[in-house]
N, CA, C and O atoms as CSV, one atom per row, in Angstrom:
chain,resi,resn,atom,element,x,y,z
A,1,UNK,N,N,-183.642,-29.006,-160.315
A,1,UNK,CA,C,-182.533,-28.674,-161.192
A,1,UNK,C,C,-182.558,-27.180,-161.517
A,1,UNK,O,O,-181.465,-26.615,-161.514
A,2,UNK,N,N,-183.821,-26.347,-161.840
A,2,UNK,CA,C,-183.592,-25.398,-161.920
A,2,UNK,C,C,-183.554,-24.363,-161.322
A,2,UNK,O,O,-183.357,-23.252,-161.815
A,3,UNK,N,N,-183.830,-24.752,-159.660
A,3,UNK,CA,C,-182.826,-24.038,-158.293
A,3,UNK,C,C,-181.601,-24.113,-158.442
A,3,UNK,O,O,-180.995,-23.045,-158.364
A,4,UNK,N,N,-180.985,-25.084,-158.645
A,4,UNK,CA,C,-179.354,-24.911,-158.637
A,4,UNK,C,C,-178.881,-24.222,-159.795
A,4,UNK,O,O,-177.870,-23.533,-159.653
A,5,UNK,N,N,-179.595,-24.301,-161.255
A,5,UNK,CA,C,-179.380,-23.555,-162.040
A,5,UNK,C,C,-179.120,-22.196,-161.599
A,5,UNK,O,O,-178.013,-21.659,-161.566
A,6,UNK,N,N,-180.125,-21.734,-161.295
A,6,UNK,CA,C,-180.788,-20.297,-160.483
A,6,UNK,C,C,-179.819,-19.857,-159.731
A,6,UNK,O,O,-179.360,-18.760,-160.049
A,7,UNK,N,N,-179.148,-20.658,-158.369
A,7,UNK,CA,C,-178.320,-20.308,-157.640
A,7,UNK,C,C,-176.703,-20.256,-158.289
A,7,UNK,O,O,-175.774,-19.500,-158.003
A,8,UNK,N,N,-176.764,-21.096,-159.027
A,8,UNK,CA,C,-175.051,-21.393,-159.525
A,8,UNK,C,C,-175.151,-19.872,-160.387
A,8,UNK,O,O,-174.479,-18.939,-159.947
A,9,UNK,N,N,-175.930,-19.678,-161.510
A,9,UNK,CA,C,-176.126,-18.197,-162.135
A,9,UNK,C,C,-175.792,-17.107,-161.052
A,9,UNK,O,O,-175.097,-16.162,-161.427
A,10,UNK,N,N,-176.300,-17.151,-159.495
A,10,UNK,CA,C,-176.340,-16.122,-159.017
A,10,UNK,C,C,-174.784,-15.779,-158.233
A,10,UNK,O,O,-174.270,-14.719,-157.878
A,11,UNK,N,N,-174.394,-17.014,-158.170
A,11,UNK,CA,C,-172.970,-17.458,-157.187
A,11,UNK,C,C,-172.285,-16.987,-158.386
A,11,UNK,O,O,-171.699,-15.993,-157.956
A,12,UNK,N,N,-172.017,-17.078,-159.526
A,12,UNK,CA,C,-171.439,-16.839,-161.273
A,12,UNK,C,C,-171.529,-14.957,-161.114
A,12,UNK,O,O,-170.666,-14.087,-161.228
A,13,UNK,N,N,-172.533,-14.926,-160.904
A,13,UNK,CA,C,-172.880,-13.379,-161.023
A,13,UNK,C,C,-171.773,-12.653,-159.539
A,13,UNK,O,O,-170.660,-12.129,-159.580
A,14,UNK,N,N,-172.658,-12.923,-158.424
A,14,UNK,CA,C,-171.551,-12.246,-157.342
A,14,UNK,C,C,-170.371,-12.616,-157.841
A,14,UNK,O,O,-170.046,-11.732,-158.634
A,15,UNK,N,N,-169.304,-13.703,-157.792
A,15,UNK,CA,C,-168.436,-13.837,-158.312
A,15,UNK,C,C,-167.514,-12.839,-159.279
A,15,UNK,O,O,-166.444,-12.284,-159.031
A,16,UNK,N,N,-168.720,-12.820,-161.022
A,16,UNK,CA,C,-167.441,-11.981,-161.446
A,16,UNK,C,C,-167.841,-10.501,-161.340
A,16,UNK,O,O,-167.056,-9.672,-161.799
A,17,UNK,N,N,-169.085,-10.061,-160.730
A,17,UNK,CA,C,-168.523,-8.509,-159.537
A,17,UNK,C,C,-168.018,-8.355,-159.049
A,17,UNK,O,O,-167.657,-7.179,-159.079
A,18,UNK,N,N,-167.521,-9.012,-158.279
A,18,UNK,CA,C,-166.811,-8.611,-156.710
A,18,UNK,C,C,-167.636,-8.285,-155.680
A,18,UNK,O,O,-167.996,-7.116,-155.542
A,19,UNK,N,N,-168.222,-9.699,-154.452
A,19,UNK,CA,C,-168.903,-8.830,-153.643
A,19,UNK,C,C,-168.447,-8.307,-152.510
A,19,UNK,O,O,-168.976,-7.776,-151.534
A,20,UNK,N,N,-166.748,-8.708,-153.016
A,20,UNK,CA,C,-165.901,-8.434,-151.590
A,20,UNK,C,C,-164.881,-7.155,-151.935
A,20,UNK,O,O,-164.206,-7.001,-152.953
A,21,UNK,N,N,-165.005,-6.072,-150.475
A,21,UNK,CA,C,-163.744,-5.023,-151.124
A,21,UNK,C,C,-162.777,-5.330,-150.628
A,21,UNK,O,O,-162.714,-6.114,-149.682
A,22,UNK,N,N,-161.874,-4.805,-151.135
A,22,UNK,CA,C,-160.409,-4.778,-150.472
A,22,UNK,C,C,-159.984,-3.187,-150.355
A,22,UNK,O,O,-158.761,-3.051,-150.319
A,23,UNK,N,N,-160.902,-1.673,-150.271
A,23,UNK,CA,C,-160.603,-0.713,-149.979
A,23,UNK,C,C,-160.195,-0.255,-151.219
A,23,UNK,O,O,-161.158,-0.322,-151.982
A,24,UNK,N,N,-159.251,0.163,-151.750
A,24,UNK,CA,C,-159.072,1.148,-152.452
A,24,UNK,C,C,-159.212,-0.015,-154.219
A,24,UNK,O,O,-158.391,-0.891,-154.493
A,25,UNK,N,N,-160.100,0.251,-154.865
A,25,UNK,CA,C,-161.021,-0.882,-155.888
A,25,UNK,C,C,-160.204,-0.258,-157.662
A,25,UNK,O,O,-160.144,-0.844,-158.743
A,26,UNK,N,N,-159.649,1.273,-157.193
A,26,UNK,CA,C,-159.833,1.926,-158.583
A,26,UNK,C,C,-158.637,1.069,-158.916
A,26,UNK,O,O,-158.879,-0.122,-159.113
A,27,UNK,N,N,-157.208,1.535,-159.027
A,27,UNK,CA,C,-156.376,1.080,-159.764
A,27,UNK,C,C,-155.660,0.202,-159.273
A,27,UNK,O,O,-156.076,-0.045,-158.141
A,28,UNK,N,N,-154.601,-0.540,-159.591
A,28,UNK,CA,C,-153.500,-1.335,-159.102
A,28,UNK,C,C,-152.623,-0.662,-158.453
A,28,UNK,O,O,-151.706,-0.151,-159.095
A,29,UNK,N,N,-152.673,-0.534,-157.355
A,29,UNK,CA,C,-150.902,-0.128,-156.837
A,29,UNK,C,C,-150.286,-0.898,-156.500
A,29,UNK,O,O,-150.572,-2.009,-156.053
A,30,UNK,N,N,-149.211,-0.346,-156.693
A,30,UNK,CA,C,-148.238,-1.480,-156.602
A,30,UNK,C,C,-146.653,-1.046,-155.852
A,30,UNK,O,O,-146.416,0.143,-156.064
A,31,UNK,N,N,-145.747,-1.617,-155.188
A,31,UNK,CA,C,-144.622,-0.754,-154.625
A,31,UNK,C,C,-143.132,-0.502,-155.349
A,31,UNK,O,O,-143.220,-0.913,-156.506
A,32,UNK,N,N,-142.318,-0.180,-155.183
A,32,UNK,CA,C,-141.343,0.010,-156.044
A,32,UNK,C,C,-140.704,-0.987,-156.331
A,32,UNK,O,O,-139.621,-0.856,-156.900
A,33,UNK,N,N,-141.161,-2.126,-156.042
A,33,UNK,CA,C,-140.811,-3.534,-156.902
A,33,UNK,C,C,-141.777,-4.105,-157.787
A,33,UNK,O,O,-141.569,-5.095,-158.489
A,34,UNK,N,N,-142.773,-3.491,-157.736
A,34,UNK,CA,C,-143.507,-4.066,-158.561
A,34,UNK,C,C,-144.869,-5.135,-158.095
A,34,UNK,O,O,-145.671,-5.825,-158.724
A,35,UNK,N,N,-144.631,-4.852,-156.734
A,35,UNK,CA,C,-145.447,-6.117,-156.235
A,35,UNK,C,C,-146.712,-5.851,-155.740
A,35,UNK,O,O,-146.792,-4.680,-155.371
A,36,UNK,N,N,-147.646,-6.432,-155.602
A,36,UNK,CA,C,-148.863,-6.198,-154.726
A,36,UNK,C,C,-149.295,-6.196,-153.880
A,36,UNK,O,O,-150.498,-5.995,-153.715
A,37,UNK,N,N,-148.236,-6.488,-152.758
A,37,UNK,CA,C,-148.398,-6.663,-151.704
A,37,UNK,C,C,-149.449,-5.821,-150.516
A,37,UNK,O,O,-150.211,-6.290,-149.670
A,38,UNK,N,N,-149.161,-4.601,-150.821
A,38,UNK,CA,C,-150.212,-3.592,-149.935
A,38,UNK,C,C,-151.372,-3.687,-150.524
A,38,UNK,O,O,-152.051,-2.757,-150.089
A,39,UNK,N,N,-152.209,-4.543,-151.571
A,39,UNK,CA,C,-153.639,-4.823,-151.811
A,39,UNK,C,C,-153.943,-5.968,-151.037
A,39,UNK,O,O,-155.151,-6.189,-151.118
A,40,UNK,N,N,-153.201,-7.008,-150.130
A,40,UNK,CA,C,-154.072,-7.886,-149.692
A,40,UNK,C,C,-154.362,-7.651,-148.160
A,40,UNK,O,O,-153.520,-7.590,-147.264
A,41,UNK,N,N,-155.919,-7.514,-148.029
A,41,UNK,CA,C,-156.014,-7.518,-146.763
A,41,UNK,C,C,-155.445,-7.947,-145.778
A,41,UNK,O,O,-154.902,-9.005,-146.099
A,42,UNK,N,N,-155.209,-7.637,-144.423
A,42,UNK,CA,C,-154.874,-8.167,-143.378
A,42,UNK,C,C,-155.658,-9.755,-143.216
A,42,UNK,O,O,-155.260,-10.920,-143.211
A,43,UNK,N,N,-156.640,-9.246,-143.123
A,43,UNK,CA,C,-157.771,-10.522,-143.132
A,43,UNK,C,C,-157.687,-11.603,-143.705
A,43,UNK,O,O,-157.460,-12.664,-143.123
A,44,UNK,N,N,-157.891,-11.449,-145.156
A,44,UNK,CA,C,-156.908,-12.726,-145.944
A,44,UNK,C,C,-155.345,-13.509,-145.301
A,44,UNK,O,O,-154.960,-14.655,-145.070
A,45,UNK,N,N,-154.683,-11.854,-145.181
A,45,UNK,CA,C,-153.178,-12.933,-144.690
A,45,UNK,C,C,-153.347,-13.362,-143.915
A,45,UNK,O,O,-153.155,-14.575,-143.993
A,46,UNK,N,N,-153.890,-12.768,-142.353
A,46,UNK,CA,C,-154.166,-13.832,-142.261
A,46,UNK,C,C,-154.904,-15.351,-141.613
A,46,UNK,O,O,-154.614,-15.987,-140.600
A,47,UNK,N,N,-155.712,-15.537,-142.419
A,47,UNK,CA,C,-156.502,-16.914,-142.549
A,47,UNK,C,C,-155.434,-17.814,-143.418
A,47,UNK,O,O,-155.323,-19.032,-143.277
A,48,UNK,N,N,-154.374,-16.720,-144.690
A,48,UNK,CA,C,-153.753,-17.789,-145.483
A,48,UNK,C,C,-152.294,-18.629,-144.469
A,48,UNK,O,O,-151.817,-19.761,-144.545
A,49,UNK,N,N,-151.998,-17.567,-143.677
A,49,UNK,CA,C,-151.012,-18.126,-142.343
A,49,UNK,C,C,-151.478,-19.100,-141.398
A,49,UNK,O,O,-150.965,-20.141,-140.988
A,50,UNK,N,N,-152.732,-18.444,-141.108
A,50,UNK,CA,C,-152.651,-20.048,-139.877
A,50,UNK,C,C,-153.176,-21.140,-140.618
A,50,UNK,O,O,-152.967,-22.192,-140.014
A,51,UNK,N,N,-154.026,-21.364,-142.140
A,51,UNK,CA,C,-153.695,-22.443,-142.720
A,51,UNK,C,C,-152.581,-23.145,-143.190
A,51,UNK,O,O,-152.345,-24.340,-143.371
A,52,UNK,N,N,-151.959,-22.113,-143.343
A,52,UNK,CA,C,-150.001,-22.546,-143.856
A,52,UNK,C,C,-149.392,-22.953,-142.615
A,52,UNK,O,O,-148.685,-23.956,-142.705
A,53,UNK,N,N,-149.467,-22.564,-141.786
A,53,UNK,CA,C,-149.042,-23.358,-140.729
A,53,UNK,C,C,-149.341,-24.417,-140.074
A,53,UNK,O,O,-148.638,-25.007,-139.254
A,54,UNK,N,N,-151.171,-24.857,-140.693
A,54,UNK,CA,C,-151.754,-25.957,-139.562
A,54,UNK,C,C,-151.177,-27.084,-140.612
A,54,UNK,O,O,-150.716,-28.164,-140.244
A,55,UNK,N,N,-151.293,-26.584,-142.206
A,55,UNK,CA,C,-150.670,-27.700,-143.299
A,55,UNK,C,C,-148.863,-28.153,-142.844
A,55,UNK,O,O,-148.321,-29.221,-143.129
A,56,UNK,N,N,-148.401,-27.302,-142.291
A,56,UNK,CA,C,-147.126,-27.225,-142.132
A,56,UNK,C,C,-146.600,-28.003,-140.437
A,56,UNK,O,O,-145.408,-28.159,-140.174
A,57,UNK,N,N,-147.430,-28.301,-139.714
A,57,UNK,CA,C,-147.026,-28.946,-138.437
A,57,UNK,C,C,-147.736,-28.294,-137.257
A,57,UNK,O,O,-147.587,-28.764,-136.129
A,58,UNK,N,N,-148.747,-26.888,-137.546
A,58,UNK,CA,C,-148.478,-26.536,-136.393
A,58,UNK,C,C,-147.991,-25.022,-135.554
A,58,UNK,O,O,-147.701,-24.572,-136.663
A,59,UNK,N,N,-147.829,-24.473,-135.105
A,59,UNK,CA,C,-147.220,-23.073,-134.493
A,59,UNK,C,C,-146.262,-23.102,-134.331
A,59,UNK,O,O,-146.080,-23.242,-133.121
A,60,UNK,N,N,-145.581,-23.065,-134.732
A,60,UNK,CA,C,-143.582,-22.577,-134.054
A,60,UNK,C,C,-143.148,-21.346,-135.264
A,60,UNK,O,O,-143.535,-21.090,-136.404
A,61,UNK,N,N,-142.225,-20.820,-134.404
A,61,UNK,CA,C,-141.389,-19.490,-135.001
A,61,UNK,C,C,-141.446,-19.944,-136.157
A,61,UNK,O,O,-142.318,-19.402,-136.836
A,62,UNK,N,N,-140.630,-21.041,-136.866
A,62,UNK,CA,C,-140.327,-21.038,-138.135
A,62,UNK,C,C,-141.270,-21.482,-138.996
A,62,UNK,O,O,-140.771,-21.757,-140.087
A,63,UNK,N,N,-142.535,-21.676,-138.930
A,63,UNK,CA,C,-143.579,-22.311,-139.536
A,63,UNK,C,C,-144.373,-20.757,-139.706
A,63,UNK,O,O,-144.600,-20.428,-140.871
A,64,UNK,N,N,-144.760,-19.889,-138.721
A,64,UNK,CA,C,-144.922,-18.182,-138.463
A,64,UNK,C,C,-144.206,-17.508,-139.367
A,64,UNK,O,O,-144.881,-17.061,-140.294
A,65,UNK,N,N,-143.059,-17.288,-139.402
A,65,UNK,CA,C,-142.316,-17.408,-139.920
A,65,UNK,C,C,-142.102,-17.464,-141.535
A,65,UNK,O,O,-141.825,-16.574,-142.339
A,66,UNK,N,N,-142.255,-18.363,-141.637
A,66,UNK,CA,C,-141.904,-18.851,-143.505
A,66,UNK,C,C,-143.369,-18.956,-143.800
A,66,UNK,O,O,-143.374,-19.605,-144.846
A,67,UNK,N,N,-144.591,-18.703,-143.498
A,67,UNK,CA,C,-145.774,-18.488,-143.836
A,67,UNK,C,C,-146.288,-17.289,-144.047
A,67,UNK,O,O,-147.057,-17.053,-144.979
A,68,UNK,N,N,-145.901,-16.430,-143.191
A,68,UNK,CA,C,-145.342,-15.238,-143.460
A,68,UNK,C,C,-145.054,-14.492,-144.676
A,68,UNK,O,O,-145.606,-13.592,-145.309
A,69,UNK,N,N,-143.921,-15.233,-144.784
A,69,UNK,CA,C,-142.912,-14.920,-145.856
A,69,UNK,C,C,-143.513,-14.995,-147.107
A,69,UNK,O,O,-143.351,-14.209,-148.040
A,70,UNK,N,N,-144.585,-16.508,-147.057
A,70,UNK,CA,C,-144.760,-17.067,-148.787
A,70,UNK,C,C,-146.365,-16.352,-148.996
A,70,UNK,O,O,-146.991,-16.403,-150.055
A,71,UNK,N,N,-146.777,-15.789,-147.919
A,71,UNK,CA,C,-147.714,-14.739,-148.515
A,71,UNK,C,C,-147.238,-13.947,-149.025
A,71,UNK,O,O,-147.805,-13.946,-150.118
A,72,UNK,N,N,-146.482,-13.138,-149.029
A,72,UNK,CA,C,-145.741,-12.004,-149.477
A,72,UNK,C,C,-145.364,-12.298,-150.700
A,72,UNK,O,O,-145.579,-11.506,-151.617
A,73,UNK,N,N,-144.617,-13.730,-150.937
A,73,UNK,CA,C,-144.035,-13.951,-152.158
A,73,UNK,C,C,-145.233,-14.572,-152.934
A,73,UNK,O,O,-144.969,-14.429,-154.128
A,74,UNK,N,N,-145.849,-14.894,-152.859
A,74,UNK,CA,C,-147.584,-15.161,-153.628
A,74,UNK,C,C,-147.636,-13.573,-154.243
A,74,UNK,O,O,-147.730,-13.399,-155.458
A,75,UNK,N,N,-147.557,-12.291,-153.172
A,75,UNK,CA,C,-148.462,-11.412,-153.553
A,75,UNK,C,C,-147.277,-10.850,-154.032
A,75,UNK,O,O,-147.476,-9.641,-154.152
A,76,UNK,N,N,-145.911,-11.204,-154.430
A,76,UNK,CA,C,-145.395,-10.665,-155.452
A,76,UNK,C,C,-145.542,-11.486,-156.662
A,76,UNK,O,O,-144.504,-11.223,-157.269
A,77,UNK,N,N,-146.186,-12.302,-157.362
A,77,UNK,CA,C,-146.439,-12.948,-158.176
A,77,UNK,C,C,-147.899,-12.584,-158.774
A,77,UNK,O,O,-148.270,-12.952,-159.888
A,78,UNK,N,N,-148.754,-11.732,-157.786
A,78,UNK,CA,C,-150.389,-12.303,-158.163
A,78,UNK,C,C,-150.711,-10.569,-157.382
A,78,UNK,O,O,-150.165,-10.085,-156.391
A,79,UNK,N,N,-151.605,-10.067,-158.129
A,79,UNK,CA,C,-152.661,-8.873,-157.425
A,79,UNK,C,C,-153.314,-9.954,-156.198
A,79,UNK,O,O,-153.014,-11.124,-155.960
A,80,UNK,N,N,-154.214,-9.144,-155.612
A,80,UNK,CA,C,-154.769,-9.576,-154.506
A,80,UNK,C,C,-156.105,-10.649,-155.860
A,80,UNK,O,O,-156.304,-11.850,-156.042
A,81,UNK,N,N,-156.509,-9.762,-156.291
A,81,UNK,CA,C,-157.866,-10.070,-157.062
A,81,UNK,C,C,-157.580,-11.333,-158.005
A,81,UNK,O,O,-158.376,-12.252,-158.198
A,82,UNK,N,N,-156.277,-11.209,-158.566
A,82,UNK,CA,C,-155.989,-12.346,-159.342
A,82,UNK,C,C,-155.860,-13.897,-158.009
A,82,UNK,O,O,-155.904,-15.089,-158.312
A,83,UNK,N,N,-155.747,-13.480,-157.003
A,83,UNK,CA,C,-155.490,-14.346,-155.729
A,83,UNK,C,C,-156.458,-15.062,-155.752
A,83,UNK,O,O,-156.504,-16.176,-156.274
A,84,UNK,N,N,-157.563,-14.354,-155.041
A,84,UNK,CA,C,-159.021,-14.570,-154.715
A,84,UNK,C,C,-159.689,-15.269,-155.892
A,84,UNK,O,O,-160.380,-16.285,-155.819
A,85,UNK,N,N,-159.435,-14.697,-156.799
A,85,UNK,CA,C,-160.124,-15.486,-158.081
A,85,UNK,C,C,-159.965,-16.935,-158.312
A,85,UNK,O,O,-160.842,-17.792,-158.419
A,86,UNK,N,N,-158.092,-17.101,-158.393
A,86,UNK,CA,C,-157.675,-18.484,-158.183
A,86,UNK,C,C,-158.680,-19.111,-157.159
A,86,UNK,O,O,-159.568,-19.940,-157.360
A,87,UNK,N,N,-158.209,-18.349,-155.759
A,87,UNK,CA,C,-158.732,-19.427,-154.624
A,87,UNK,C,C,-160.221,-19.626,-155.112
A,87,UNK,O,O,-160.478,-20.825,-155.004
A,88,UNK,N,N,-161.334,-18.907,-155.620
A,88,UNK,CA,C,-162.326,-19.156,-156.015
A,88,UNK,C,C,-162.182,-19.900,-157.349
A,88,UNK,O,O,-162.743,-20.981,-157.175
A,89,UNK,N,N,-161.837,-19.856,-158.241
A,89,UNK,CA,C,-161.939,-21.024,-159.410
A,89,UNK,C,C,-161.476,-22.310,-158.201
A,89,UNK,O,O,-162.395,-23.013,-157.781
A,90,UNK,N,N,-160.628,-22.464,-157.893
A,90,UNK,CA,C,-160.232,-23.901,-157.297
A,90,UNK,C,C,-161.194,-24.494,-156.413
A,90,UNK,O,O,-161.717,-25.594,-156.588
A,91,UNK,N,N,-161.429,-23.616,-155.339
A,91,UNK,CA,C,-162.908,-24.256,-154.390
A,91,UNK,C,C,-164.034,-24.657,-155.282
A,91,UNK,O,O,-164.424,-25.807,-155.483
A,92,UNK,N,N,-164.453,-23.664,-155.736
A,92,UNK,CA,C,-165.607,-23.821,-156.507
A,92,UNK,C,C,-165.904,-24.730,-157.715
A,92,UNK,O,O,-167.012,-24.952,-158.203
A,93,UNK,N,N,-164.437,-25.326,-158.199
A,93,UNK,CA,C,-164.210,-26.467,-158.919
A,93,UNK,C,C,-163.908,-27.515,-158.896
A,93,UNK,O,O,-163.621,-28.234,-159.852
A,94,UNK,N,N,-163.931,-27.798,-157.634
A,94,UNK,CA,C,-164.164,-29.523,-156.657
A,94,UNK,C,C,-165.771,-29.537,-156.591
A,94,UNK,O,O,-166.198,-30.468,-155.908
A,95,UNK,N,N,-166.401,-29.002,-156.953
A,95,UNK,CA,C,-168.070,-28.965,-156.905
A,95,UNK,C,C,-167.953,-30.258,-158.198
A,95,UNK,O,O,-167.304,-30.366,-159.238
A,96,UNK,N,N,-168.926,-31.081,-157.497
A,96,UNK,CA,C,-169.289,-32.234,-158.385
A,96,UNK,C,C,-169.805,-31.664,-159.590
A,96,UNK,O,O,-170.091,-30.470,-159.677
A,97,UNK,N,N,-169.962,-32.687,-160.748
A,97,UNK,CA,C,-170.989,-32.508,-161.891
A,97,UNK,C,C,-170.787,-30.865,-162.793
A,97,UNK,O,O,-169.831,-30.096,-162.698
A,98,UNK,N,N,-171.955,-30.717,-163.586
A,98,UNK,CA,C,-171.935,-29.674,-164.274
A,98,UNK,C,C,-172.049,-28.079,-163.818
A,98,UNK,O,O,-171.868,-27.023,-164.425
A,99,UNK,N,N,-172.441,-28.419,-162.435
A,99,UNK,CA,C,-172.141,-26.987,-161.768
A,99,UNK,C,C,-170.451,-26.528,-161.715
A,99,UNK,O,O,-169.861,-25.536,-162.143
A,100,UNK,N,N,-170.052,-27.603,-161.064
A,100,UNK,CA,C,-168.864,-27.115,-161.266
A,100,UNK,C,C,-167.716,-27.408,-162.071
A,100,UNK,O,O,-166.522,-27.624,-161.865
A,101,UNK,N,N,-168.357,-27.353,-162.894
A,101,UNK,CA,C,-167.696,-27.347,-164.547
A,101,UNK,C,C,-167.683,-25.476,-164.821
A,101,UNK,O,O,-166.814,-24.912,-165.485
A,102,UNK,N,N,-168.736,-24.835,-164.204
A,102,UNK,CA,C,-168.550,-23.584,-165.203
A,102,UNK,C,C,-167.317,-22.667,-164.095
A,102,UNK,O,O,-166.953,-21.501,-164.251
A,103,UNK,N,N,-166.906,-23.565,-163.076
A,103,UNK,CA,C,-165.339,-23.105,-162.461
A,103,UNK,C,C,-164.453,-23.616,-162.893
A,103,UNK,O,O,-163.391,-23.006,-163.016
A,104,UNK,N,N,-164.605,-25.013,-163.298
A,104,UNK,CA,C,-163.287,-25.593,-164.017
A,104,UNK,C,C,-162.542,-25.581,-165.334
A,104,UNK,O,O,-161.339,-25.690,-165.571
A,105,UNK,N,N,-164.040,-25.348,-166.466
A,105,UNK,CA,C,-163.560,-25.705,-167.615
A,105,UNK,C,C,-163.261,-24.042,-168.431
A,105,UNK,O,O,-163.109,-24.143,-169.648
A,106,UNK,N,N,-163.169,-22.561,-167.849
A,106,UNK,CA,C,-163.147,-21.585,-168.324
A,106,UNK,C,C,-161.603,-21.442,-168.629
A,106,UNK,O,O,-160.868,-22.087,-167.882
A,107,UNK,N,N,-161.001,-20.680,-169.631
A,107,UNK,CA,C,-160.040,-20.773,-169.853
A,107,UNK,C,C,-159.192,-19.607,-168.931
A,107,UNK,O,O,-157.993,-19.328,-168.940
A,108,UNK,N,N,-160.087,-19.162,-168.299
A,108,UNK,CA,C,-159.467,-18.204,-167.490
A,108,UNK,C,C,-159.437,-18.858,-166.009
A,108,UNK,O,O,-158.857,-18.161,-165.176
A,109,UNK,N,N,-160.024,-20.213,-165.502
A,109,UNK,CA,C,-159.891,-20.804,-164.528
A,109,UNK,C,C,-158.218,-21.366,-164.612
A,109,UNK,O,O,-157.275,-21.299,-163.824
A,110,UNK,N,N,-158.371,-21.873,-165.818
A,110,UNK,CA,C,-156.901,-22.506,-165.878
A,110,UNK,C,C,-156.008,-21.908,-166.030
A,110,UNK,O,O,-154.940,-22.482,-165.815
A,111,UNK,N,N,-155.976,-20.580,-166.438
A,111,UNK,CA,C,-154.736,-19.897,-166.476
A,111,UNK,C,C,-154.016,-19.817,-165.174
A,111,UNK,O,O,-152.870,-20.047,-164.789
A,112,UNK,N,N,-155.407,-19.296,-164.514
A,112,UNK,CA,C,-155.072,-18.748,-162.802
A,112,UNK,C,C,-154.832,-19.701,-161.717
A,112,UNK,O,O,-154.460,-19.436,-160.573
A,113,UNK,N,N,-155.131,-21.015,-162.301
A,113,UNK,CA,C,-154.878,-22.279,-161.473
A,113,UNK,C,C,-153.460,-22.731,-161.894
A,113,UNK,O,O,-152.892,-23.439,-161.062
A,114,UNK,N,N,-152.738,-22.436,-163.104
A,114,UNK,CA,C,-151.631,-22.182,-163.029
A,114,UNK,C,C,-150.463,-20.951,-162.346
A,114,UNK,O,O,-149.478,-21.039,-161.612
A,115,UNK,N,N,-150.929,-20.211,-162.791
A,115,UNK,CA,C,-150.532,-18.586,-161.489
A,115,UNK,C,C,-150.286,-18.781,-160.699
A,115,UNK,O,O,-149.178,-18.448,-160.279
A,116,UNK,N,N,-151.392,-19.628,-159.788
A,116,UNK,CA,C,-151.291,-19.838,-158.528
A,116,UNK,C,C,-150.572,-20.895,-157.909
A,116,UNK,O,O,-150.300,-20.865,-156.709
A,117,UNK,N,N,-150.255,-21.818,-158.656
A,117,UNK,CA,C,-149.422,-23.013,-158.671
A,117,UNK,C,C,-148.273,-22.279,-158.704
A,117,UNK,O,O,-147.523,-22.215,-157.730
A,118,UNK,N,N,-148.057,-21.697,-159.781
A,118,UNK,CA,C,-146.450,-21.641,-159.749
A,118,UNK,C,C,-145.816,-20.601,-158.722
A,118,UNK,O,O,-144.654,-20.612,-158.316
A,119,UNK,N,N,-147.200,-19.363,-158.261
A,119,UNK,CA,C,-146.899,-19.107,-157.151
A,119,UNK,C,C,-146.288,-19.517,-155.681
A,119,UNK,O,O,-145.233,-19.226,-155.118
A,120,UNK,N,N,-147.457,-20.350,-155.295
A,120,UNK,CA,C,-147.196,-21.246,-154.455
A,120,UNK,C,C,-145.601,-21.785,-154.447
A,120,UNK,O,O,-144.851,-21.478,-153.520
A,121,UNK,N,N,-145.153,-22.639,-155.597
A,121,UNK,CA,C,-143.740,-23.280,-155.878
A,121,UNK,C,C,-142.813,-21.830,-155.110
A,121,UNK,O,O,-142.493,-21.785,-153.922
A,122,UNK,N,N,-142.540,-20.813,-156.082
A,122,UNK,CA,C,-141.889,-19.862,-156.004
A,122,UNK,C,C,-142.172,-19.644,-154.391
A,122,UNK,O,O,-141.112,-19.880,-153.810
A,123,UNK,N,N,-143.116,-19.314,-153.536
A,123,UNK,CA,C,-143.458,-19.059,-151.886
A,123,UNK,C,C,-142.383,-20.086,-151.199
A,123,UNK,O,O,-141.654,-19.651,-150.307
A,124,UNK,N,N,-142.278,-21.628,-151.674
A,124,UNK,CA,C,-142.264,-22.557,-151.163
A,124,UNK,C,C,-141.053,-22.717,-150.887
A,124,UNK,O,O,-140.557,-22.977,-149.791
A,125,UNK,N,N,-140.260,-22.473,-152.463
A,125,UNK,CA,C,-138.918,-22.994,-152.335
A,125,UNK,C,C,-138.013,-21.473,-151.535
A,125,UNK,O,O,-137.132,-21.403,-150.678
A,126,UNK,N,N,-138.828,-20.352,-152.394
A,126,UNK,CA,C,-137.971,-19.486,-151.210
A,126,UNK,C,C,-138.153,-19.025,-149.603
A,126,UNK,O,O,-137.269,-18.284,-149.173
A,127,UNK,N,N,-139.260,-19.419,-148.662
A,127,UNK,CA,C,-139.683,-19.201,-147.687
A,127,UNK,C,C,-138.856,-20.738,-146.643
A,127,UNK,O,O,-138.055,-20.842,-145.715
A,128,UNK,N,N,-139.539,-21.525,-147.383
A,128,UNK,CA,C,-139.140,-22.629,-146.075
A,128,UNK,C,C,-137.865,-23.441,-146.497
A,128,UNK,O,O,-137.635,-23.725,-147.673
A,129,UNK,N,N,-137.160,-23.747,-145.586
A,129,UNK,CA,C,-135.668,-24.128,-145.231
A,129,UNK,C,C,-135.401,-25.832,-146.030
A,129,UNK,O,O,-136.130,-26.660,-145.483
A,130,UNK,N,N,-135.104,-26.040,-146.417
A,130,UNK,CA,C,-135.473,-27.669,-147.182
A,130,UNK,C,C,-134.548,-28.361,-146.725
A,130,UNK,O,O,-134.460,-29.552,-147.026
């Protein structure tokens, strides 16, 4: 028990450092809409595309396409960092038991698990064709 203690502390610790960059760390930029788009790596988009597409059917233009699209509209809703964080509170809070309680039950998990929800919605309804 008090290995996982040990490790969950240390996973807690990398976590709210940042052990990942995204290049330019100092301030927010942002473009003349307001959006964040030029903070998310290439890399992130994309891994978040060809999962949006394998959830979505598959490879075709319009699946490319409107996956595409609802990254963009995510990262006008969310910094890159507020992104990553979500996607990390959420993974890390399907962890069984009391470990992963200290991803689920923070009040800043839930804010951003909302963020990201309503992100998502907003990606959804304006990217793909209904």
């Amino acid at each position: 028990m008090k290995k996982l203690n040990t490790l969950m502390t240390f996973a807690l610790a990398l976590f709210i450092t940042g052990c990942a960059t995204t290049g330019n760390n100092s301030a927010a930029t942002t473009t003349e809409t307001g959006s964040f788009i030029s903070q998310y790596p290439t890399r992130d988009r994309v891994e978040y595309v060809l999962n949006c597409v394998a959830k979505h059917g598959g490879l075709n233009y319009v699946n490319q396409y409107s996956c595409g699209c609802k990254i963009d509209k995510i990262a006008e809703k969310l910094s890159f960092k507020e992104y990553e964080d979500a996607i990390t509170f959420g993974f890390m809070g399907k962890t069984a038991g009391e470990a992963g309680g200290a991803f689920r039950d923070p009040e800043q998990a839930k804010k951003l698990k909302k963020r990201i929800k309503e992100a998502e919605e907003y990606a959804e309804n304006s990217c793909f064709v209904k």
